[in-house]
N, C-alpha and C positions, 0 to 999 in steps of 0.2 A: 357795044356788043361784047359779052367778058368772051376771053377766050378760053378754052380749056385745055392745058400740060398735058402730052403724053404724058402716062401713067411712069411707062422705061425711062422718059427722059428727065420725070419729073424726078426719081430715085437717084440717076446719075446727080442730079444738081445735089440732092444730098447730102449722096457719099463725097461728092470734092469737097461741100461744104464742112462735111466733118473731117476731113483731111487739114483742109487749112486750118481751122481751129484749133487743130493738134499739135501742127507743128509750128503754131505760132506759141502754143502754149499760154496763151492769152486770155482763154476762157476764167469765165467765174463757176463759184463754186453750182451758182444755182442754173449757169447753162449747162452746165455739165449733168447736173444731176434730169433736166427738161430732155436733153440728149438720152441719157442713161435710159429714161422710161420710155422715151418712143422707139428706141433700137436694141432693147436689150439681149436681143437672141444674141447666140456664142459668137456668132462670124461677123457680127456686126459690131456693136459699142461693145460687146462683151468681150472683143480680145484683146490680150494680153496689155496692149502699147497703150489703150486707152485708159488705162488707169487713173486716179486721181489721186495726187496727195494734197493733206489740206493740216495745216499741223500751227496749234493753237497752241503758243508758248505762255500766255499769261491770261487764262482763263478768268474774264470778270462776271461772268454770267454764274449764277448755280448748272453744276454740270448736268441738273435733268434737263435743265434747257439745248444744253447740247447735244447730249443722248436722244433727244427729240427731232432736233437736226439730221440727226447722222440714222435714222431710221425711215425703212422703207416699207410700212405695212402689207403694202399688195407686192414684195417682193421683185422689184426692179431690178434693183442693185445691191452687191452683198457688201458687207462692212468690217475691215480689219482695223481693228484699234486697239493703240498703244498707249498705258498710262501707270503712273506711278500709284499704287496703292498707300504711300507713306501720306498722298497731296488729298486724300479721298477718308469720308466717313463711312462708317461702316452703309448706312442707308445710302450711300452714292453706289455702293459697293454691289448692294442687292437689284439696286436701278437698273444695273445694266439689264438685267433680263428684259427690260424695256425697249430695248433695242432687236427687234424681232429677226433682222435681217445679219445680224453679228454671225463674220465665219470663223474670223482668229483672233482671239484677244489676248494680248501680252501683256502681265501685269509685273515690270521689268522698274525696280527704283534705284532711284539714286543713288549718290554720293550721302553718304551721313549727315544730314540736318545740323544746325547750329544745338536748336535742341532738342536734338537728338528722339524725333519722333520713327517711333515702330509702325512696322508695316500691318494697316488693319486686317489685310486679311489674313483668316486662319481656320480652321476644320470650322466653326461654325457659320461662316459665310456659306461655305462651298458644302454643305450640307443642306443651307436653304436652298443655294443654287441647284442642286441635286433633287431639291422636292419641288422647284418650279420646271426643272425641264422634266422630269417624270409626271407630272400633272398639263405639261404640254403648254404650259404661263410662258414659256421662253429658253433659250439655248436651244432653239432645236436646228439650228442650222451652224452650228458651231461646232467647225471641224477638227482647228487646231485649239489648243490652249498653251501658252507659255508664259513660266514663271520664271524671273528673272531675282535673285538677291532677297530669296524670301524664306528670313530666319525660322517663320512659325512651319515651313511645311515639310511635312514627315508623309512616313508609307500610308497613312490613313486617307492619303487622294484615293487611292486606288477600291474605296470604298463606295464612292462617289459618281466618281468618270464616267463607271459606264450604263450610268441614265442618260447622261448626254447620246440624243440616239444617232448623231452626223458627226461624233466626234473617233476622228484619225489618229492622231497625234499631239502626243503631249511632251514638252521639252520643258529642261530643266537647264538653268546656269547659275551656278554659285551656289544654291542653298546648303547652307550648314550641315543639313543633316541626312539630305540625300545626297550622293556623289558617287562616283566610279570605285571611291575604295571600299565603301560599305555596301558593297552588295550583296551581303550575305544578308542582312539584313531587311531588306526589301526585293529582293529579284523573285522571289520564291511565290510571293504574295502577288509579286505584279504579274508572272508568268499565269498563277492559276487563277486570275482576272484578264484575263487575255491578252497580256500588254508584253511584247517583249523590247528587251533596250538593247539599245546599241551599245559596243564597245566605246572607249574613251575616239579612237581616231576617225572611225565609220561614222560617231555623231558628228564632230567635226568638219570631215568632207562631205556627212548630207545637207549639214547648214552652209558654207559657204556660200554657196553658188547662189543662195539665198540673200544671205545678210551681207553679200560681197558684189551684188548687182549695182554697178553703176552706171546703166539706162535708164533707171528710174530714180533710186534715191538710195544712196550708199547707208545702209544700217534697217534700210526698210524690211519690214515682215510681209506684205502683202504676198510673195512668192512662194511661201508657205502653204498657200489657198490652192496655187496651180498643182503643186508636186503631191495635195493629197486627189487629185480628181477620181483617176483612174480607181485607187485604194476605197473611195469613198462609193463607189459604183457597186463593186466587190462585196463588200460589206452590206450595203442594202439587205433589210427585213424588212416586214409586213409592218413594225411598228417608229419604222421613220416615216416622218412627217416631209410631205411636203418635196421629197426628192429633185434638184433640179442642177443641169447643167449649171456650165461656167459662167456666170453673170457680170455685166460691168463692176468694177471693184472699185473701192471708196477707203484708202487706208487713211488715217485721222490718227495726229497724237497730239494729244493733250497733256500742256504741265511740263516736266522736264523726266521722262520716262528715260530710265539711262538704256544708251545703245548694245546690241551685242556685236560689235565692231573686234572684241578681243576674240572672237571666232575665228576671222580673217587675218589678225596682225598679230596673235600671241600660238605656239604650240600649242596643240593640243595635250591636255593635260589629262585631268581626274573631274574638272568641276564642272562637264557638260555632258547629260543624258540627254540621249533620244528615243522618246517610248514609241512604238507603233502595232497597232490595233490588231492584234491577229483574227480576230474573232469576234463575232457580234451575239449576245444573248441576253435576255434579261437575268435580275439575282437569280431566280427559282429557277433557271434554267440554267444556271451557272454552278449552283448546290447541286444540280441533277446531274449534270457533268462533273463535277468533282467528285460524286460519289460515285457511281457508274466505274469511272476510270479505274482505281485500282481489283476494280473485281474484273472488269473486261482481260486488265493484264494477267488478274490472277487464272482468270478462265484459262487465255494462250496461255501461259505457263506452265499451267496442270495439261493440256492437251500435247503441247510438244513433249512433257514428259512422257506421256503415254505411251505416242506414238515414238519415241527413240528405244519403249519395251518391246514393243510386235515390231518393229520394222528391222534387229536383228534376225527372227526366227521367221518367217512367212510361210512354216507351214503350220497345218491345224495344231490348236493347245495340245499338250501328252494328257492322258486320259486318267482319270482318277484309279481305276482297277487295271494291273499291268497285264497283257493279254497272254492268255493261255497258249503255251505250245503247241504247234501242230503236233500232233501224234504221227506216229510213223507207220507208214502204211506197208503194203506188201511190197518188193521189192519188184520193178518189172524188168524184165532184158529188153536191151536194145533190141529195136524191130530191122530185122532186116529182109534182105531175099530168102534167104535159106527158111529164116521162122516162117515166110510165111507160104512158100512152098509145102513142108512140113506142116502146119495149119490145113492146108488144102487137100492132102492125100487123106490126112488122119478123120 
């Protein structure tokens, strides 16, 4: 005769069971991921502690095979991934959109090659990437983006960016040609694409707490994910896709992705921006806002002048014809007793 588990007690056995798992830290990639999809709401497999790192140093497989791995169609679990663009072809590069379930990807290289291979990506990667999440192909749940030691990139991201329709925040370390001393250069552009940066020390004390977590894995990105939630809430339009709480997380680096550990161990200096999203619009709604803007100012402008003319004088305007004199009329005596005594007999 089978018996049948209370439902309540059948859940407690569970949650012990996923407790132990935890802190034995013992599970495989593919229990964790069986986990992931039966519990994925926020207060269950979804927080914070259950994270996974899974980190592939010498990749023998072609990496769509791995990108295949690390993707969750029916969106279980979301995926931070770390990897060197210097180890990758330009088409490993577009693949990623492939990865449906991608929330931060860091594309962070190395130390200089023997020979001395460039980093593939560059404006026209991230222009396709720009026309597959505009067409809704992928990035749509990619909140962060961080570029790590990448010579090819200039102000022309900000071209781009904001098709990605779940994308928070974008950070920058080392690249040549963006940085804190050149911001005249690029602030102006990113400001009126919705992106404002942080100062040289504010990006620094927002990334630590990040890249300086040692409960999970000293140099990991995945806490990137958590500090954009609230922001990424905020932001919501009609035209993201798919909006969802905080999801079990699956950080994955591949290849030898160099760390941003100098966040935590070096002053802050000039070689680290932190951009974050003030504003959510499509282009055409962004040209419409841009132009808009200086006449709105100019409108209040011309209106406060106005009114700083009438608000000395508040009585009626002076009249075009100056008004005519009274004329002087007959002189009357004061009335008193006597006149009107006098009145009365007469």
């Amino acid at each position: 005769m089978c018996r049948c588990m209370n439902p309540e007690r059948a859940s407690n056995v569970d949650q012990r069971h996923r407790l132990m798992v935890f802190r034995r830290r013992a599970e495989s990639f593919h229990a964790w991921r069986t986990l992931a999809a039966a519990y994925p709401d926020a207060l269950e497999f979804g927080q914070r502690r259950y994270r996974y790192l899974l980190e592939i140093k010498q990749p023998s497989l072609p990496l769509s095979n791995y990108f295949h791995g690390l993707t969750s169609p029916d969106l279980k679990w979301h995926t931070c991934l770390r990897i060197s663009p210097k180890q990758m072809a330009i088409s490993d590069l577009v693949a990623l959109a492939h990865v449906r379930n991608l929330a931060v990807l860091d594309l962070s290289d190395g130390q200089i090659t023997v020979d001395h291979r460039f980093s593939s990506f560059d404006e026209r990667v991230m222009r396709t990437w720009a026309d597959l999440a505009r067409s809704g192909a992928g990035f749509q749940h990619v909140r962060v983006l961080m570029f790590g030691w990448q010579e090819n990139l200039s102000s022309w991201l900000f071209h781009y960016v904001e098709d990605f329709p779940s994308l928070c925040h974008v950070i920058l370390t080392d690249c040549p040609l963006m940085h804190q001393r050149n911001r005249s250069d690029w602030e102006t552009l990113a400001r009126d694409h919705g992106w404002e940066a942080r100062h040289s020390k504010k990006s620094a004390k927002s990334l630590r707490p990040i890249i300086g977590e040692n409960q999970f894995r000293f140099g990991a990105v995945s806490g990137a994910y958590y500090d954009t939630h609230e922001l990424c809430t905020d932001l919501a339009h009609k035209k993201r896709s798919g909006l969802v709480g905080n999801l079990p997380v699956l950080e994955c680096w591949i290849g030898s992705p160099r760390s941003w550990t100098h966040i935590v161990d070096d002053f802050p200096g000039t070689r680290t921006i932190f951009f974050e999203k003030t504003k959510a619009f499509s282009k055409l709604g962004c040209q419409q806002q841009l132009d808009a803007t200086p006449k709105t100012h100019e409108q209040a402008k011309r209106s406060r002048k106005d009114s700083e003319q009438v608000l000395p004088d508040t009585s009626s305007p002076p009249p075009k014809r100056p008004q005519p004199k009274s004329r002087p009329g007959p002189k009357t005596r004061p009335t008193s007793v006597v006149d009107l005594l006098a009145e009365f007999h007469s």
